[in-house]
N, C-alpha and C positions, 0 to 999 in steps of 0.2 A: 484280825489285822496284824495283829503282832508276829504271824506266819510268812509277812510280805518280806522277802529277803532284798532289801532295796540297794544294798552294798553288789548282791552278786547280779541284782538286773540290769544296774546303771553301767558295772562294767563290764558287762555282756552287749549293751547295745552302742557303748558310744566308744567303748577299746575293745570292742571284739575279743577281750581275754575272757577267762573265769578267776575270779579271785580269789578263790580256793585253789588256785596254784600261786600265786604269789603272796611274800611276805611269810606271815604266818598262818596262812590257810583259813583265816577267818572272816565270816563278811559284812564283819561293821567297819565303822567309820573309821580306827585307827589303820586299821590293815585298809582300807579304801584310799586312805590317805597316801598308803606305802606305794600307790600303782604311779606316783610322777603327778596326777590330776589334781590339784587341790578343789578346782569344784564337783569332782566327781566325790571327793572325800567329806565336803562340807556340805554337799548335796544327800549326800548317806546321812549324815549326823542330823540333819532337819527330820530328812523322813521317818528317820526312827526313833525320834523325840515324839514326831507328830501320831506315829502309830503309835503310841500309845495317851498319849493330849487326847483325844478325838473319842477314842471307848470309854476314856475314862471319865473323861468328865459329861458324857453322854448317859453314863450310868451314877455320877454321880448325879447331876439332876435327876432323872426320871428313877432310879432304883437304889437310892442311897444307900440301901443294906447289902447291898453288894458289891462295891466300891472294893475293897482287899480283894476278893475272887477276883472280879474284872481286872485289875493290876497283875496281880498275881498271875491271870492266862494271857496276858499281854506281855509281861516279863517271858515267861517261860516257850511262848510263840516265837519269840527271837531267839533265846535261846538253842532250842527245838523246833524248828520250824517243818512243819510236813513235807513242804516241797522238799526239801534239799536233805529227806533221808535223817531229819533232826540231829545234825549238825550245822547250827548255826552260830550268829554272835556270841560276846559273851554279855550282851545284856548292860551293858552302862547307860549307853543314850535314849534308850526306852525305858531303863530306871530313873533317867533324868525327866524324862515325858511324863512320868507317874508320879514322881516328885511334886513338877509344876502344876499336872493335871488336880491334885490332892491339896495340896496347899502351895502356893507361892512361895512362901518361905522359904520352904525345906528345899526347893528349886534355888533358891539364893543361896542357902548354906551349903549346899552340895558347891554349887557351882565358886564359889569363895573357897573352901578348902580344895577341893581339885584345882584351883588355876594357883592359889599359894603353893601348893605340894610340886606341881610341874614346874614355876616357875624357879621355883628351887633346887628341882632333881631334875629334871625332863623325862621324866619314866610318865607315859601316860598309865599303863597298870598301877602304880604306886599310887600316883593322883587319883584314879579310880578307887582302890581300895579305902585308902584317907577318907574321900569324901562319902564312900556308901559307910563308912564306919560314924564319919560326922552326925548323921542326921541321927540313929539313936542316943549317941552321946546328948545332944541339942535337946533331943524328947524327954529323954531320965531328967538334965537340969531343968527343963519346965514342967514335970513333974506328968508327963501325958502318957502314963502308964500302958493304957491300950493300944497306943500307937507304937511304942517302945517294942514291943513284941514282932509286931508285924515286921517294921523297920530291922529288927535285930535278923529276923529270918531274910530279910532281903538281902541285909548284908552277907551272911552265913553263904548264902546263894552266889553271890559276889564273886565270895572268895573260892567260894567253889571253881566257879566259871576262867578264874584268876590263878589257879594252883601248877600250871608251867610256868606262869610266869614268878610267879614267887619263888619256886627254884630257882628259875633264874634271876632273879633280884638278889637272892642268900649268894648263889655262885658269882656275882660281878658280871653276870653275861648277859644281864637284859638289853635292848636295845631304846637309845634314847628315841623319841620322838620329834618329828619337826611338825609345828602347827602352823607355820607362814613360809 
């Protein structure tokens, strides 16, 4: 599921473009966002919470023990996605899907530090970074050591996915975001 590139389907069928020509060539929600459409971009951002909600928490009840793997190939399906030659998203809103799908919580602290961070800056990359950074910080102070680890590689993953734009956040040439 997390292979479903729903940023490049949506505006394939309803703007006849590819969104890997527009913006920054990437096809999640913020770059969905960049196409003029705000429900084609808020439309992106469900689905790709939801592909990842839906394996995970499918695997959390029936296969507990594999709960990180199922996250983990649900992050990196968006990421990498087969159809599109694995160049895909860079993975926030499906991190956000794994978050909620995992514990609720951690879907509220992400979601608290990302919207303080933007509302502050307007960088959604920044906000993104902030928040994937949030939830190990959160784990180490409640002391949930196993979790800590995982969280810490997701973010590591993050910031991977994240490292143009961090140039350009260091050079002053990011681009702010509009969310309404």
């Amino acid at each position: 599921m997390g292979s479903i590139p729903f940023g490049f389907i949506l505006t394939k069928i309803f703007l006849k473009k590819d969104i890997r020509k527009i913006g920054s060539g990437n096809i999640g929600a913020t770059n969905a966002l960049r196409t003029g459409n705000k429900i084609i971009g808020y439309s992106t951002l469900i689905l790709d919470i939801l592909k990842a909600v839906v394996p995970v928490i499918y695997v959390k009840i029936f296969y507990q023990d594999l709960l990180y793997v199922s996250s983990l190939c649900a992050f990196l399906g968006h990421v990498f996605p087969i159809w599109l030659k694995f160049k895909g998203g860079k993975g926030v809103a499906t991190y956000v899907g794994i978050l909620f799908a995992i514990n609720f919580y951690l879907g509220i602290v992400f979601t608290i530090s990302w919207c303080v961070t933007f509302f502050v800056s307007k960088f959604s990359s920044l906000s993104s970074l902030v928040g994937a950074l949030s939830i190990p910080v959160y784990l180490l102070i409640l002391t949930q050591i196993d979790q800590v680890i995982f969280f810490t590689i997701m973010f590591v993953l993050i910031f991977f996915t994240h490292r143009e734009n961090i140039k350009r956040l260091k050079n002053k040439e990011e681009t702010k975001t509009k969310i309404y």
